[in-house]
C-alpha positions as CSV (number, residue, x, y, z in Angstrom):
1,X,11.2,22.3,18.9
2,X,9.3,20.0,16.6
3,X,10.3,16.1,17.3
4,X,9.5,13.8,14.4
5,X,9.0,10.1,15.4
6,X,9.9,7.1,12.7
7,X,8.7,3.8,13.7
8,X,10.8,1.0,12.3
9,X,7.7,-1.6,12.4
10,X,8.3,-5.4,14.0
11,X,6.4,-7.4,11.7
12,X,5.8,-9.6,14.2
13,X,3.3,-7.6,15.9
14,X,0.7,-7.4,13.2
15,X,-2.5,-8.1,12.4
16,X,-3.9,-10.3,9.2
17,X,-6.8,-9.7,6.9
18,X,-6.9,-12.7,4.4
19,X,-3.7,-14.9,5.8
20,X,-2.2,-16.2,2.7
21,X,-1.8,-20.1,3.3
22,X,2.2,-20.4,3.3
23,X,3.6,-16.8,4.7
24,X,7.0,-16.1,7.3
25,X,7.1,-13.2,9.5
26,X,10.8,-11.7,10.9
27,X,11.4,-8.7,12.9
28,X,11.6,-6.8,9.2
29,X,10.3,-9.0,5.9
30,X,7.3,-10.5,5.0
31,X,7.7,-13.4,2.6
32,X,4.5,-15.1,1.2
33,X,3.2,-17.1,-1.2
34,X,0.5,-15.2,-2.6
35,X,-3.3,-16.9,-2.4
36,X,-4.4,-17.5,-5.6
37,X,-7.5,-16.0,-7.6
38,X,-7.8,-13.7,-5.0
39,X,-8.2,-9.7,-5.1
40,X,-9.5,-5.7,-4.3
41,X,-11.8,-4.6,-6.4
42,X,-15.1,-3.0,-6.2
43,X,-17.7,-2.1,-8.8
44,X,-16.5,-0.5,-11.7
45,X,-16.6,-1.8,-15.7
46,X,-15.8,-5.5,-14.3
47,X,-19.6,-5.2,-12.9
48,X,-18.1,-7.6,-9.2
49,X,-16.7,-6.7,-5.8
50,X,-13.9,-9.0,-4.7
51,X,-12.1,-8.5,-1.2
52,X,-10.2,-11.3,-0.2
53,X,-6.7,-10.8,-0.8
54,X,-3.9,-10.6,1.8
55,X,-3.5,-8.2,3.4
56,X,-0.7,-7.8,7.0
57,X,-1.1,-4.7,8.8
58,X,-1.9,-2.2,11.6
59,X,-4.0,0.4,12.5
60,X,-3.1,4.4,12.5
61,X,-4.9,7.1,13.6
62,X,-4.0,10.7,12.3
63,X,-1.7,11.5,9.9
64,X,1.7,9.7,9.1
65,X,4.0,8.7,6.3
66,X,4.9,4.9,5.5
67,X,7.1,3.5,3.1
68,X,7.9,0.3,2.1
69,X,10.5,-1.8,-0.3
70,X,8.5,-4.5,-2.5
71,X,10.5,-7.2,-4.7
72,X,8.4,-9.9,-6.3
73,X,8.2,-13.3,-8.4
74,X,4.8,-12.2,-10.9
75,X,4.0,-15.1,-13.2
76,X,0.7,-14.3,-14.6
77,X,-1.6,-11.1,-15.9
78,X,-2.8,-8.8,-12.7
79,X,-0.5,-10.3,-10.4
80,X,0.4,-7.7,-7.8
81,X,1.8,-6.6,-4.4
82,X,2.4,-3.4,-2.7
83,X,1.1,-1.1,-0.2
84,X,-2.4,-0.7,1.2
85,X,-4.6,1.8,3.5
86,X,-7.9,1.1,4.1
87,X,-10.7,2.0,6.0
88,X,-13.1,-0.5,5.6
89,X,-14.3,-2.5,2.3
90,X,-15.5,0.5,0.9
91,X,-12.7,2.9,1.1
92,X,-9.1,1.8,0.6
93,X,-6.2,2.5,-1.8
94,X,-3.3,-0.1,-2.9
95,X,-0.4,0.8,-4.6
96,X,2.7,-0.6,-6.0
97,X,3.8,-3.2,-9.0
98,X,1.0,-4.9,-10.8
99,X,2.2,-7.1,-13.6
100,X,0.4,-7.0,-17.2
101,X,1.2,-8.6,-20.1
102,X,4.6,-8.9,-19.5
103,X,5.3,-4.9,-18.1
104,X,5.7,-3.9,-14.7
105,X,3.1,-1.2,-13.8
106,X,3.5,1.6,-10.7
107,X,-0.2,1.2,-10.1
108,X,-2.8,2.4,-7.9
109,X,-6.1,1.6,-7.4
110,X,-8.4,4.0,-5.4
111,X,-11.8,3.1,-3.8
112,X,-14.4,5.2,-2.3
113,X,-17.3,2.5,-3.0
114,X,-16.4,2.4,-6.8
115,X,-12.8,1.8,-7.7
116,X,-10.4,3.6,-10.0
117,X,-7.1,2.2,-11.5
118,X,-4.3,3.6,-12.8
119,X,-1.2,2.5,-14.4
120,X,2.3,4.3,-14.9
121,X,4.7,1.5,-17.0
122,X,7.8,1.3,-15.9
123,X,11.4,0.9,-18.0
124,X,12.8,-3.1,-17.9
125,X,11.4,-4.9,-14.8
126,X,13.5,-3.7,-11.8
127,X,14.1,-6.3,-9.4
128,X,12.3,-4.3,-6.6
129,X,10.7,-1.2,-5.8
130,X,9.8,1.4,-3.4
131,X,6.8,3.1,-1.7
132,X,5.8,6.1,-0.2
133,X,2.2,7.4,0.9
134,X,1.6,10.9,3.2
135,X,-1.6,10.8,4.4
136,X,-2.7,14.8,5.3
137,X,-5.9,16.1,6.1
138,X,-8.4,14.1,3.0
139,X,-5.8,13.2,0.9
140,X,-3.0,10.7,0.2
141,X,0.2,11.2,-1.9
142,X,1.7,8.2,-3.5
143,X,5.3,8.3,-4.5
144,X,7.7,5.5,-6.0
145,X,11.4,4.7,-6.4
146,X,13.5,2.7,-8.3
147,X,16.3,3.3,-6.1
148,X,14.8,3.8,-2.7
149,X,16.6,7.7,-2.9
150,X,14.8,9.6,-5.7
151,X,11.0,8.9,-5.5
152,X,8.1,10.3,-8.4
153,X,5.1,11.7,-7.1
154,X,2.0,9.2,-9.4
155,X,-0.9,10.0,-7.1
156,X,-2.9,12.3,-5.4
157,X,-6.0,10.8,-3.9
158,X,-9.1,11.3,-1.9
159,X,-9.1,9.9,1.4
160,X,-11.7,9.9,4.1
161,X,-10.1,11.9,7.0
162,X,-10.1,11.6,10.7
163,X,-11.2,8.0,10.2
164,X,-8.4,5.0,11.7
165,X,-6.4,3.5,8.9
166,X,-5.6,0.0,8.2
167,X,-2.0,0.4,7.0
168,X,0.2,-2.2,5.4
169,X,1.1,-4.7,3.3
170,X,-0.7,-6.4,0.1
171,X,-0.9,-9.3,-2.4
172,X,-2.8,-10.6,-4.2
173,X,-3.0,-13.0,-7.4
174,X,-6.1,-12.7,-9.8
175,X,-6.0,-14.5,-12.5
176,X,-2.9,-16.6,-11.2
177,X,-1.9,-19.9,-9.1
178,X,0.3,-16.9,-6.8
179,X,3.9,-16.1,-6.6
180,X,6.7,-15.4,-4.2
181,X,6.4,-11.7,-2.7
182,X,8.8,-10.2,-0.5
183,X,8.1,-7.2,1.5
184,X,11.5,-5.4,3.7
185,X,11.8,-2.0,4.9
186,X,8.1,-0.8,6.6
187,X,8.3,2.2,8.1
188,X,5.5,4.7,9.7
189,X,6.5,7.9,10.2
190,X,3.9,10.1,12.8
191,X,3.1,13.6,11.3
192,X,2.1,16.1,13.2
193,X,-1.6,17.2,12.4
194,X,-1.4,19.9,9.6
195,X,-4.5,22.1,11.1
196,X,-3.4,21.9,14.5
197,X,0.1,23.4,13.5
198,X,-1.6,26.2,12.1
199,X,-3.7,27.0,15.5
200,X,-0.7,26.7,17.5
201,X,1.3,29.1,15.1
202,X,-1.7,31.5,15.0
203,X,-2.4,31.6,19.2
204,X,1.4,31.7,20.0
């Protein structure tokens, strides 16, 4: 019998990387003002590295599912909030709304030293989102919902495996003063590793 575990995270009982100034942690939201000028980028056409935005979290091993529910205030070009992984400040991925001359963009920005960034424009500006990232093996699917029910598949990324994930929450404001983000709904969902299921089902 195969038992799948969902962990309903306390926020409470995480970990920082860049506390925004002004922030409130419940059991299950996250409300912050986002810092301002801040970021995740490394390398590519903008020629700097920046790595200071916020960033609330915890640490996975293995492989799991999380999914979150983002709803945010954006006031200025390249503000953004969503959901991050990373490994360390060369290999990450953030995903979720990043604000652009006036559209709301599903966007995802991957990093393995150099970063890449793409951008899926969404219809109107919902009033929140959702998110949803597998990690399996060296890879991680990113999914989004308008309704928290139906989810589109925009990603499929490279990942460094069987390397501990930072997993959680980000925010971050580049060209901006910051704006009110609101994060509900975390949830990490353990997965079973995908090799190791096929051993055990071949040396029954």
């Amino acid at each position: 019998m195969l038992i799948i575990i969902i962990f309903k995270q306390k926020m409470n009982k995480m970990e920082w990387y860049n506390a925004p100034k002004n922030y409130t942690v419940e059991e299950e939201k996250l409300i912050m003002e986002v810092t301002p000028l801040s970021d995740y980028w490394r390398k590519t056409h903008y020629g700097f590295t920046v790595d200071d935005g916020s960033f609330y979290y915890e640490t996975r091993g293995g492989e799991f599912e999380v999914s979150l529910k983002i709803t945010g205030e954006y006031k200025t070009r390249f503000d953004q909030m969503g959901l991050m992984l990373r490994i360390d400040e060369k290999h990450w991925i953030k995903t979720g709304i990043e604000y652009v001359d006036g559209v709301y963009n599903f966007s995802a920005v991957v990093t393995n030293d150099y970063s890449s960034w793409n951008v899926i424009a969404l219809k109107g500006k919902p009033k929140s989102i959702w998110i949803k990232a597998i990690r399996r093996i060296d890879a991680v699917e990113i999914f989004y919902s308008l309704d928290g029910k139906i989810y589109h598949m925009s990603n499929l990324a490279y990942f460094p495996e069987n390397k501990p994930a930072m997993v959680g929450m980000m925010a971050a404001s580049p060209d901006g003063q910051g704006f009110k983000a609101i994060f509900e709904e975390f949830k990490i969902k353990h997965l079973p590793d995908e090799r190791r299921l096929k051993w055990l089902k071949e040396n029954k």
